[in-house]
C-alpha positions in Angstrom: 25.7 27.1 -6.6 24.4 24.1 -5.0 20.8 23.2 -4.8 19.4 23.2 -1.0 17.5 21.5 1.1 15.3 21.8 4.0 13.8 18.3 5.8 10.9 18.5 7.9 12.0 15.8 10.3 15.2 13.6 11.1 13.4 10.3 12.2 14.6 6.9 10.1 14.6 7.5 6.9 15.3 11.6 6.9 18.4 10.4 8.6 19.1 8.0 5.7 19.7 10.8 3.0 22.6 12.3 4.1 24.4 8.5 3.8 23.2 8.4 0.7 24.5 11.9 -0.7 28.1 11.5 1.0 28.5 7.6 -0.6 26.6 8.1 -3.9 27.3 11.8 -4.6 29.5 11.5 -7.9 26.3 9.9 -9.4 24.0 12.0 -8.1 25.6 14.8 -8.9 25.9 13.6 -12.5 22.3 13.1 -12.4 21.3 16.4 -10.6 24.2 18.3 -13.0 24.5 20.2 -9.4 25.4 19.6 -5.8 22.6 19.3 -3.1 23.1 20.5 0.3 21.1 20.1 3.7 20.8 23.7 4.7 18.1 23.1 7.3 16.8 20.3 9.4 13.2 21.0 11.7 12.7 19.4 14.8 10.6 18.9 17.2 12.2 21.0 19.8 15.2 22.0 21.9 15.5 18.8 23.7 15.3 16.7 20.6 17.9 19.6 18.8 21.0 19.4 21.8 20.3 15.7 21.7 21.0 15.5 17.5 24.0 18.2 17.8 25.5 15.8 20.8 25.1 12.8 18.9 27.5 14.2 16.7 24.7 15.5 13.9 26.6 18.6 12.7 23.4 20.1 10.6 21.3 23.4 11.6 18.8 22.3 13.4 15.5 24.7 13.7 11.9 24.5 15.8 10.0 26.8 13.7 8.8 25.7 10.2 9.4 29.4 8.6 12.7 28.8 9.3 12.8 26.8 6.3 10.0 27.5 4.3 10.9 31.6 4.1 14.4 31.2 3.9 14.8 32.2 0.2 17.9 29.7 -0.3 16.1 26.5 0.1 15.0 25.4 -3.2 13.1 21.8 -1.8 11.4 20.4 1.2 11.6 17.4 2.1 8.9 16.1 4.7 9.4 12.7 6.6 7.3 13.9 9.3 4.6 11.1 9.0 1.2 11.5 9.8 -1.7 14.0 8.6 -0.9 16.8 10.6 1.3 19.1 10.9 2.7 17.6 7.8 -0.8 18.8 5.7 -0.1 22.6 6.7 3.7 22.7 7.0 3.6 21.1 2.6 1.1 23.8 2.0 3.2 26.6 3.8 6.1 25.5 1.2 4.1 25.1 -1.4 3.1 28.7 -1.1 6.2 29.9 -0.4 7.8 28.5 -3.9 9.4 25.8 -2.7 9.5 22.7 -4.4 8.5 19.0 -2.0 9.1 15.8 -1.8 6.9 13.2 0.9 6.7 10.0 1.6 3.7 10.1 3.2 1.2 7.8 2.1 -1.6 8.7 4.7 -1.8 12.2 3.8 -1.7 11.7 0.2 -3.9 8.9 0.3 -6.9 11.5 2.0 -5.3 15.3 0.8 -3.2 14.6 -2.3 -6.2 16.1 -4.8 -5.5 19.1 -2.9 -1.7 19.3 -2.5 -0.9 18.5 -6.0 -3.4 20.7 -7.1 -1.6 23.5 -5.3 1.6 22.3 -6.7 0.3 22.3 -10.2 -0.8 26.4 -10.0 2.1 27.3 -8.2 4.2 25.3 -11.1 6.0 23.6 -8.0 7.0 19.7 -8.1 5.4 17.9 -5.9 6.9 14.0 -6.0 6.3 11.1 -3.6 7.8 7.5 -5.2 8.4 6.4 -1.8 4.8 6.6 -0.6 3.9 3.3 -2.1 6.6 0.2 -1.5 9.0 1.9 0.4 12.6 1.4 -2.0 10.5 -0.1 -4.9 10.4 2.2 -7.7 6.5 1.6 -9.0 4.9 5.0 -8.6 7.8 6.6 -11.4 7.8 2.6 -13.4 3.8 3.3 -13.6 4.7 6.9 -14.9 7.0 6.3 -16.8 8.4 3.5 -18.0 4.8 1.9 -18.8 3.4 5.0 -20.4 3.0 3.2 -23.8 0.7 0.2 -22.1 -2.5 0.2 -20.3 -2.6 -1.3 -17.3 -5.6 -3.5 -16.9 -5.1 -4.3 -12.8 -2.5 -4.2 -10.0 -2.2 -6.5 -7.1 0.2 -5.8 -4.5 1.3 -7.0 -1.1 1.9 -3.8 0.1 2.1 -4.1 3.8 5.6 -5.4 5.3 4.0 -5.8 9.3 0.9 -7.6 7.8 3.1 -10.1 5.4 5.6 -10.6 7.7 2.4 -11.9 10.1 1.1 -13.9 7.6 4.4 -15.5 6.8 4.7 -16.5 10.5 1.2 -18.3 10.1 1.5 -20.1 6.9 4.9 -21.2 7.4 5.4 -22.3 11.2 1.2 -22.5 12.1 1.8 -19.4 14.4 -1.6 -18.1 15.9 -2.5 -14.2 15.0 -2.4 -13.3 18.1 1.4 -14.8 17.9 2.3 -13.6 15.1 1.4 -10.2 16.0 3.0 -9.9 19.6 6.4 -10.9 17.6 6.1 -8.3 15.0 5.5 -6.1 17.4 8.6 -7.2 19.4 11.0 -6.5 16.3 9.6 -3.3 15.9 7.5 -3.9 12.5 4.2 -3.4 14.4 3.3 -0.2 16.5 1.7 -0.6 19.7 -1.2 -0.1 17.9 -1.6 -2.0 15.3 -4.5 -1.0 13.7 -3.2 0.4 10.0 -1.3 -2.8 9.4 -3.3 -5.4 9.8 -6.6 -4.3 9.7 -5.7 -3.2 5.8 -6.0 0.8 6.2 -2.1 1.0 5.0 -2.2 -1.1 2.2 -5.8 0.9 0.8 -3.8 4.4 1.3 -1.5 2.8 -0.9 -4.1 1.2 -3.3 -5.4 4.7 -3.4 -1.8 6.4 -4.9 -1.8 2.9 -7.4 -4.8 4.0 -8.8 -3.7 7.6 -9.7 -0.6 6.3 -11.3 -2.3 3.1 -12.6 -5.2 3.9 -14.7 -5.2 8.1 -13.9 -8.5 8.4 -12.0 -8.2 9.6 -8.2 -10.5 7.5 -6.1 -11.5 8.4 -2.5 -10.0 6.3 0.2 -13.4 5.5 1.5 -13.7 4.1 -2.2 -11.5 1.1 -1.2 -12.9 -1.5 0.8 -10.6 -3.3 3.2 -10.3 -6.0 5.4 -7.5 -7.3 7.8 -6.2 -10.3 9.0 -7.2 -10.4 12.0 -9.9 -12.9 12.0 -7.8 -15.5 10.2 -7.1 -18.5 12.0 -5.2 -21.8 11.8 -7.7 -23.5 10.0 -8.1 -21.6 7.6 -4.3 -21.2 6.6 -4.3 -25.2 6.9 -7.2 -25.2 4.2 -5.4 -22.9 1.8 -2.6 -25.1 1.9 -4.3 -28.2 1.6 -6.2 -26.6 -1.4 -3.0 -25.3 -3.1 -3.6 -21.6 -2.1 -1.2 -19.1 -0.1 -2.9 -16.5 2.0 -1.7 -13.1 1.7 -3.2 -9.7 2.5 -3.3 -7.6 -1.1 -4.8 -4.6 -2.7 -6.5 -5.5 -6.1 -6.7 -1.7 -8.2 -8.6 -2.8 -11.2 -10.5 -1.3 -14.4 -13.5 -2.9 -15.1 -16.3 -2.2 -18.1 -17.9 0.3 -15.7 -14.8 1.8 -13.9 -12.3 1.0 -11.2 -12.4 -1.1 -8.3 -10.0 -1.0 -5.9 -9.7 -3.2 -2.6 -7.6 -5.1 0.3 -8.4 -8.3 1.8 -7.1 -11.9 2.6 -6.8 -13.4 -0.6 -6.0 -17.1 -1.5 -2.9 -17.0 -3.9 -2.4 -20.2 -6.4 1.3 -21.4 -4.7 2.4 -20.6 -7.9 1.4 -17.1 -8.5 4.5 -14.6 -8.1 3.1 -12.9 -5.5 2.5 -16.1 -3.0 6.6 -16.3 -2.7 6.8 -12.7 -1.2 7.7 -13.4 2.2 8.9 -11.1 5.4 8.7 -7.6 5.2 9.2 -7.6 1.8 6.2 -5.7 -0.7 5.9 -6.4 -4.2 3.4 -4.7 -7.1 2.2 -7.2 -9.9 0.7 -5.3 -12.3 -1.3 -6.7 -15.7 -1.3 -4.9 -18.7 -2.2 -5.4 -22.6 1.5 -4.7 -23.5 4.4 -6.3 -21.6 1.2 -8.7 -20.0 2.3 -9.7 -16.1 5.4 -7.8 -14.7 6.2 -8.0 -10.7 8.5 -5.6 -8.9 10.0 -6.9 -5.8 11.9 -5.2 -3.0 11.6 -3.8 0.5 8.4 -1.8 1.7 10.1 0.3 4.4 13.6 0.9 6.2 15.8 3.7 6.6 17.9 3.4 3.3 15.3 1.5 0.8 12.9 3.8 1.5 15.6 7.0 1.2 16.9 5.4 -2.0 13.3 6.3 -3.5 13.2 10.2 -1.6 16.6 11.1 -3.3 15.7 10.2 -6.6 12.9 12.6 -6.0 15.3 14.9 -4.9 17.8 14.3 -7.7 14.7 14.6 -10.5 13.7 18.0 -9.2 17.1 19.1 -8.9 17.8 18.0 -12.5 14.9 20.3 -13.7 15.3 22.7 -11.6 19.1 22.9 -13.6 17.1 22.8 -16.8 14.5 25.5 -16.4 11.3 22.3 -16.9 10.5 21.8 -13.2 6.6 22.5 -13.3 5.8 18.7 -14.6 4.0 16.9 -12.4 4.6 13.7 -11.0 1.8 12.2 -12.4 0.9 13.4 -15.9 -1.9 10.7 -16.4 -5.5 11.9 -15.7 -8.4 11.1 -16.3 -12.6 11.6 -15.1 -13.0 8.9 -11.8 -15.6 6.5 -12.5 -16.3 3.6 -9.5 -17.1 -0.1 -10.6 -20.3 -0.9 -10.5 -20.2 -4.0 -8.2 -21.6 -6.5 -10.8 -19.3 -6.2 -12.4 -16.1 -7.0 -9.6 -16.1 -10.6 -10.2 -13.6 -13.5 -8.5 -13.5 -16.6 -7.0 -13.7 -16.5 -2.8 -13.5 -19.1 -0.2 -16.5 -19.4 2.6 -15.9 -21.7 5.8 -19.3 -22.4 7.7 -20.2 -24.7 10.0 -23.6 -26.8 9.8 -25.4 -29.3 11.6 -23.8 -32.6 11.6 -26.1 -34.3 9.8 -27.5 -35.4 6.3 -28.2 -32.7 3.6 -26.1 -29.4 4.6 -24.1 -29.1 1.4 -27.5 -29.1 -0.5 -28.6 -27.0 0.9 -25.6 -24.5 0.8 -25.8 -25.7 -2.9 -29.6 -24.6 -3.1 -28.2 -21.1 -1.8 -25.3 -20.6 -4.1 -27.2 -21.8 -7.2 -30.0 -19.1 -5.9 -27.5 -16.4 -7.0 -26.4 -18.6 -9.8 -22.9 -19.2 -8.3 -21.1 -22.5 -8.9 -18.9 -24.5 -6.4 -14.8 -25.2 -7.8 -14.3 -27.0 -4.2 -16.1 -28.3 -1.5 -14.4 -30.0 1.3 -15.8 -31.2 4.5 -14.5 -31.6 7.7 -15.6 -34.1 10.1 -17.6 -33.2 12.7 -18.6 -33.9 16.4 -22.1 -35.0 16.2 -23.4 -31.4 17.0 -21.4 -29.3 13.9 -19.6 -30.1 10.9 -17.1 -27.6 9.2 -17.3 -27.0 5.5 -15.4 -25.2 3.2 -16.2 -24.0 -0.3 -14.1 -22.5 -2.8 -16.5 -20.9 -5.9 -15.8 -20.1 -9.5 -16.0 -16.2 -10.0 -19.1 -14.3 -8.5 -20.0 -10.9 -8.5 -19.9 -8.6 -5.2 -22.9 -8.3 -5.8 -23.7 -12.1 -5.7 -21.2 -11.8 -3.1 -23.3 -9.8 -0.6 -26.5 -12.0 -1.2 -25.0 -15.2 -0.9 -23.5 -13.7 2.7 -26.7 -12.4 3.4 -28.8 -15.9 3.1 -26.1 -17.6 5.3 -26.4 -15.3 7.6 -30.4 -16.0 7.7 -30.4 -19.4 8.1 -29.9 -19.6 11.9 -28.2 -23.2 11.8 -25.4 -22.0 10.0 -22.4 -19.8 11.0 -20.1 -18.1 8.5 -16.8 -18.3 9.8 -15.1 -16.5 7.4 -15.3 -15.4 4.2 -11.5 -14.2 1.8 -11.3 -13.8 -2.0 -9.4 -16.4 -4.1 -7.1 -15.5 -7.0 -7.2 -17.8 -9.8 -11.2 -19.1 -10.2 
């Protein structure tokens, strides 16, 4: 009896699973101890149906979701649909109908996981989503798993391929955003609206899953505050280099005294840190932790078979349990009461570029502000001006967000000065 299968979709990467269960089906089938078969495939409707079964896509193709989840065969559903809804009601609708799921979608579990998994968890239904977070990278089940003996202390991750490939563009050939952004959109990487990517929404879904499997509390995603890359220009990609830093967009998850923070911005990487050498499209999750003490895992955020790769091992896990009668575990078996940072206590270095009046005196006063908040310069460098502004950059030893806020907030007062921009820096 082979174990079946219903996908909600047959985009990219649903597409993708069938190559992987005709060339890797001895070991799956090892794995599994049973066969798996695609019984049913939903799609949109009729038009996008005759145009599958004419481009030679010999499955049984179906327009109504009760096709699949009240057909008592199917033991799993697999939904690559994307997007909130209908993918939120059509889970749900298998979820109550005893069938077991597996998603990769990050937005929906990001905002309605609490409830989905809580479902899953009564109905004693798997619910498993590895390739939610980094695409073909196995973190989500490595976190789990693999690093259930250590505690995590904090996770930094560039976990966006559209935005990385961006910023790769504009550190290594001095493209513009702008640039950057109408190529990645060329090639595909970047919809025609961009907004997810590079503004930092789809990393902080993803921040959001890290922290579940991280440190076991569930945080809200209007609990992660992120910023994009969009106002980054030129100069201040020339400044990181010139100061030894690479810029990358990444989501910091990390416990502190008081609870978790979690985050994504433009950050300054040391050149030497790990993460500064992940270039492209390519995501990688550094996490720190009192046991092994840095470990990085590196591979591709997205594509049709990466990302596949990581939904048929879900597949292949629940069809191993379902063989041995154990299938109610949950994903996730690490819980515990969510407690938010209290912001005094988020602490790291950050970079400010202002300019001043070209004249005598500016950096003491910017000095006289900083030490106001009892924050301490690690660099200063100033450019030369034109007789009317000067630019100048500071790089600070570790301040709070608070200090953070009320440093921003006296720049901003002084009406001679303009804040230009404004990233943390990894390292100080």
């Amino acid at each position: 009896m082979a174990i079946k299968i219903g996908l909600l979709g047959f985009g990219t990467v649903a597409s993708g699973i069938p190559f992987l269960l005709k060339e890797n089906g001895d070991k799956i089938t090892a794995a599994a101890k049973d066969e798996f078969v695609i019984a049913k495939v939903l799609v949109k409707d009729d038009d996008e149906k005759n145009r599958l079964l004419a481009a030679g896509h010999d499955y049984h193709f179906v327009t109504n979701v009760d096709d699949i989840v009240k057909d008592p065969e199917i033991d799993i559903v697999v939904e690559l649909m994307g997007r909130i809804e209908p993918a939120k009601t059509f889970i749900t609708k298998a979820l109550e109908a005893g069938k077991h799921v597996v998603s990769a979608n990050k937005d929906l579990i990001a905002t309605h996981g609490k409830d989905i998994i809580g479902l899953a968890k009564d109905k004693g239904l798997a619910f498993y989503y590895e390739a939610a977070v980094a695409g073909g990278i196995p973190v989500l089940r490595t976190l789990a798993n693999s690093l259930t003996s250590d505690k995590v202390t904090r996770i930094l991750g560039v976990l966006n391929g559209t935005s990385n490939f961006m910023m790769t563009k504009m550190v290594d050939e001095g493209w513009t955003y702008e640039d950057a952004l109408k190529t990645a959109q060329e090639l595909g990487y970047a919809e025609s609206d961009p907004t997810n990517d590079v503004e930092g929404i789809d990393a902080a879904y993803k921040a959001v899953i890290l922290s579940q499997f991280g440190f076991g509390m569930t945080i809200d995603f209007e609990d992660v505050s992120h910023q994009g890359i969009s106002t980054i220009t030129p100069d201040d990609v020339a400044v990181a280099q010139e100061l030894g830093y690479v810029i990358k967009l990444v989501g910091d998850v990390r416990e502190t005294d008081s609870g978790i923070s979690a985050q994504v911005s433009p950050t300054f990487l040391p050149k030497e840190h790990p993460l500064a050498s992940v270039n492209g499209v390519m995501n990688a999750v550094f996490v720190e932790s009192i046991g092994i003490g840095e470990s990085m895992y590196y591979g591709p955020g997205a594509g049709q078979k990466p990302t596949a790769t990581s939904v048929v091992a879900d597949i292949i896990r629940i069809g191993r349990r379902i063989v041995d009668g154990n299938v109610g575990k949950s994903f996730n078996e690490f819980s515990r009461p969510t407690q938010l940072a209290n912001p005094a206590d988020v602490k790291s270095g950050y970079y400010f570029s202002l300019t001043v009046p070209d004249k005598k005196g500016q950096i003491l006063r910017l000095a006289e502000i900083f030490n106001g908040e009892d924050v301490s310069f690690s660099q200063v460098l100033q450019q030369r001006g034109d007789g009317q502004k000067a630019q100048i950059v500071i790089v600070t030893h570790a301040l709070s967000l608070t200090q953070l806020e009320n440093v921003k907030a006296k720049l901003k007062a002084q009406s001679d000065f303009t804040l230009l921009n404004s990233f943390k820096v990894l390292g100080d």
